[in-house]
C-alpha positions, -999 to +999 in steps of 0.1 A: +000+000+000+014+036-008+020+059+017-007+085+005-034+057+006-019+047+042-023+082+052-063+082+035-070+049+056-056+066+090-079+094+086-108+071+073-107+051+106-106+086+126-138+099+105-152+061+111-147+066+153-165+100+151-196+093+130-196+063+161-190+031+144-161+016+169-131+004+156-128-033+149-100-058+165-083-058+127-086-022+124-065-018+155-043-042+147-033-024+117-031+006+136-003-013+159+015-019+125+024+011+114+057+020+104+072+051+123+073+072+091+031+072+096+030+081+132+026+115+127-004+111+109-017+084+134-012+111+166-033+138+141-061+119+138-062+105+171-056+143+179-089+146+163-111+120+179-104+138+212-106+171+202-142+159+191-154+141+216-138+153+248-125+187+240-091+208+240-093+213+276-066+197+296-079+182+336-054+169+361-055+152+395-033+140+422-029+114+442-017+102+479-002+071+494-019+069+526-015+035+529+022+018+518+040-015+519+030-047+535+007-061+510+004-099+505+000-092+472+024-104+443+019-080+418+055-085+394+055-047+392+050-034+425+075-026+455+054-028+482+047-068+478+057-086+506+066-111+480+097-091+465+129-081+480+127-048+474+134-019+499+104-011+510+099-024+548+067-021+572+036-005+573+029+035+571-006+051+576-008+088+574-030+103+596-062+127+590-046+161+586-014+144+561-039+137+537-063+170+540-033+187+538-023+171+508-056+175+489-052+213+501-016+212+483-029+195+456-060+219+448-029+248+447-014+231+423-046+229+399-057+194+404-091+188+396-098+160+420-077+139+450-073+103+453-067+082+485-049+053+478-040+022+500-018-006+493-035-043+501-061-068+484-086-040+496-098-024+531-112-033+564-146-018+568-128+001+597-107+018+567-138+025+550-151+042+581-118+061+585-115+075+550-148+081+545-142+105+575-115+121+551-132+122+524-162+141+537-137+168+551-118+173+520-154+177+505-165+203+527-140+226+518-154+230+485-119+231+467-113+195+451-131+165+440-124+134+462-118+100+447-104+061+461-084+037+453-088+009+479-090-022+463-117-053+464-147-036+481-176-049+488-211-043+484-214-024+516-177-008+515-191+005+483-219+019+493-207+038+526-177+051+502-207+064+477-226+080+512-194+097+520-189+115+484-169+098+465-168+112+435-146+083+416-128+054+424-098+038+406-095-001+401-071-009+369-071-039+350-032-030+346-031-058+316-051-086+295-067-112+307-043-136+292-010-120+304-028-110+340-017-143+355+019-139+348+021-110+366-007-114+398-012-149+412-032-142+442-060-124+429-079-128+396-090-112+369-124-112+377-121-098+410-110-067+399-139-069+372-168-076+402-152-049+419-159-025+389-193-043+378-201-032+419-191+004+417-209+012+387-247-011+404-237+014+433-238+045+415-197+059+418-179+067+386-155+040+373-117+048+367-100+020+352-064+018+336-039+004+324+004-003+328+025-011+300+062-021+293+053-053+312+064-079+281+027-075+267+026-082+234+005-052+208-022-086+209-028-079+252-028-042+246-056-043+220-076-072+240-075-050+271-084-019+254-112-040+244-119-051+277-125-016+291-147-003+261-169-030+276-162-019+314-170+017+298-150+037+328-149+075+324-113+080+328-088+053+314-055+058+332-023+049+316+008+039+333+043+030+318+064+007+341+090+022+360+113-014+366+121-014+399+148-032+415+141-065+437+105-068+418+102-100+388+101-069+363+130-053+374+154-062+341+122-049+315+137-020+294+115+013+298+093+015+264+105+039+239+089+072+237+073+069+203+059+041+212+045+049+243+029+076+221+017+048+195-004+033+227-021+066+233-030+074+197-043+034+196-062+038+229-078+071+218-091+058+184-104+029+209-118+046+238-128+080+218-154+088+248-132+082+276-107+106+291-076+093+289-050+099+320-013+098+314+000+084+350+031+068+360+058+067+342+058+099+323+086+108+329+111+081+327+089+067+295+085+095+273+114+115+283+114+153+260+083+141+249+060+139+274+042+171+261+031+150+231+006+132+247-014+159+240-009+153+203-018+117+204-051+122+220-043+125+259-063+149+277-057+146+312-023+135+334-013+132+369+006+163+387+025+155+415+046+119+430+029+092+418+022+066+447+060+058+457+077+076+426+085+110+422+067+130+397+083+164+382+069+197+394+038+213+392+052+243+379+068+226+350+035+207+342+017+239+340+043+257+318+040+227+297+004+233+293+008+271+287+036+263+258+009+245+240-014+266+237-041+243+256-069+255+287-059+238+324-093+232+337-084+235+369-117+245+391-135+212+408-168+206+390-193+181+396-192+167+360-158+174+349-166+145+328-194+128+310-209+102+330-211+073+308-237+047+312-225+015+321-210-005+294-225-039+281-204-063+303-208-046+332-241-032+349+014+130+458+008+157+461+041+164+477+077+159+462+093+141+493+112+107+494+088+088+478+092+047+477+103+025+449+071+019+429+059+013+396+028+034+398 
């Protein structure tokens, strides 16, 4: 095939997404082929799709590790696994005010919304009480959306977390189905689906990701992309492994930056509704290019430390924004996004010392 008509087919399958007719498994995978001398033209038209259906405006949040290490679980890409011999040791628990104060410093430095985040399989209904305590304070204050990340909830957990003002909760799929067990034994893939299937029957918004660089093959990436158009979530984070030492991933090589961008432009064309977060990994990934995933259909990134990473500054982030000529939303609104109806399948803050972590 020329290169003009490669170029024609690009922008056919961009014009295809927008009328709403969703790509196909082939389509995508043809995408994934590209040569580099068409990804230009690949982050235009993804460019495109979310310029149509979510807008030029550019939305950030932060996050907090209030809970760290000691987890019994064995995910290959985390540090705080009891599992790996990395150098994180024992439990720590900020208190009340650490994390008001960081959704305070986090609403300074233009984040949209705050998420809580504990390490573990998922929290003791005590947890629940506590956070939901935390949550409601933040809240009242009027000046950032709150939002979890917890883990396995149940029914109950979910609902008291929905009573206290959740606004949206984070549970990623992190990879396919078929490459899941190679990197979690002790929980399954359809945990963390229940877990979503449950928050959307409760009524909270559904943030569900993804991390890459973890020896996927273009075959998982496509599959899971799949996967959540069926979970429908209304924010899609995406993480690029950071391999950290004394974790089973800690010999993977760091994705290339073009790449990286390839699985942004591919995830746009196949989650054109969703708002697609660039997380962890940013910086290490994508290197003098972390501003283009703008251009290949990002619209929204994480400002701040990750959980037990360090993220760049604030300041930089927002110079970035101002050099591209694109619109921080930065003021807390109830329906910063669309609220999507549930899809077919299913009904820090602070730059200090942070752990070795993936995400």
């Amino acid at each position: 095939m020329s290169a003009h008509r490669i170029d024609e087919t690009i922008a056919s399958f961009a014009e295809q997404v927008i009328e709403g007719k969703a790509l196909s498994d082939d389509q995508a995978h043809w995408l994934a082929s590209l040569s580099n001398e068409h990804l230009h033209d690949l982050f235009r038209a993804a460019s495109r799709i979310r310029d149509h259906f979510v807008g030029r405006g550019v939305r950030c949040c932060s996050i907090v590790a209030a809970k760290t290490g000691r987890c019994r679980e064995d995910c290959a890409f985390c540090s705080q696994s009891q599992h790996h011999g990395t150098r994180v040791e024992g439990l720590t628990v900020l208190d009340e005010d650490q994390v008001f104060q960081a959704a305070m410093e986090a609403a300074v430095n233009g984040a949209q919304s705050f998420g809580i985040v504990n390490s573990g399989y998922g929290p003791t209904d005590q947890e629940v009480e506590h956070w939901s305590r935390v949550v409601q304070r933040i809240r009242d204050t009027g000046k950032i959306l709150v939002c979890a990340s917890l883990g396995v909830l149940t029914p109950e957990q979910a609902e008291r977390l929905k009573q206290a003002g959740v606004h949206r909760y984070n549970h990623n799929l992190q990879t396919s189905r078929r490459h899941f067990p190679g990197i979690v034994k002790t929980h399954t893939y359809d945990e963390r689906l229940a877990t979503l299937q449950r928050l959307q029957e409760t009524g909270i918004r559904v943030c569900s990701g993804v991390l890459f660089g973890m020896g996927e093959t273009w075959a998982d990436r496509i599959e899971l992309a799949l996967e959540l158009r069926r979970v429908n979530p209304d924010v899609v984070p995406i993480n690029f492994l950071i391999p950290i030492e004394g974790t089973p991933l800690e010999g993977m090589e760091p994705l290339e930056p073009m790449e990286c961008l390839r699985i942004i432009a591919i995830y746009r064309f196949l989650l054109a509704q969703q708002s697609l977060k660039i997380a962890g990994g940013r910086e290490v990934n994508l290197r003098d290019l972390q501003s283009w995933i703008f251009y290949a259909g990002a619209d929204s990134f994480l400002v701040g430390n990750y959980l037990t990473t360090c993220g760049r500054s604030a300041d930089d982030d927002h110079r970035m924004i101002r050099d591209l000529g694109l619109e921080m939303q930065s003021r807390p609104v109830s329906d910063d996004n669309v609220m999507l109806p549930p899809g077919p399948a299913l009904l820090n803050s602070q730059r200090k010392s942070p752990l070795p972590h993936a995400t």
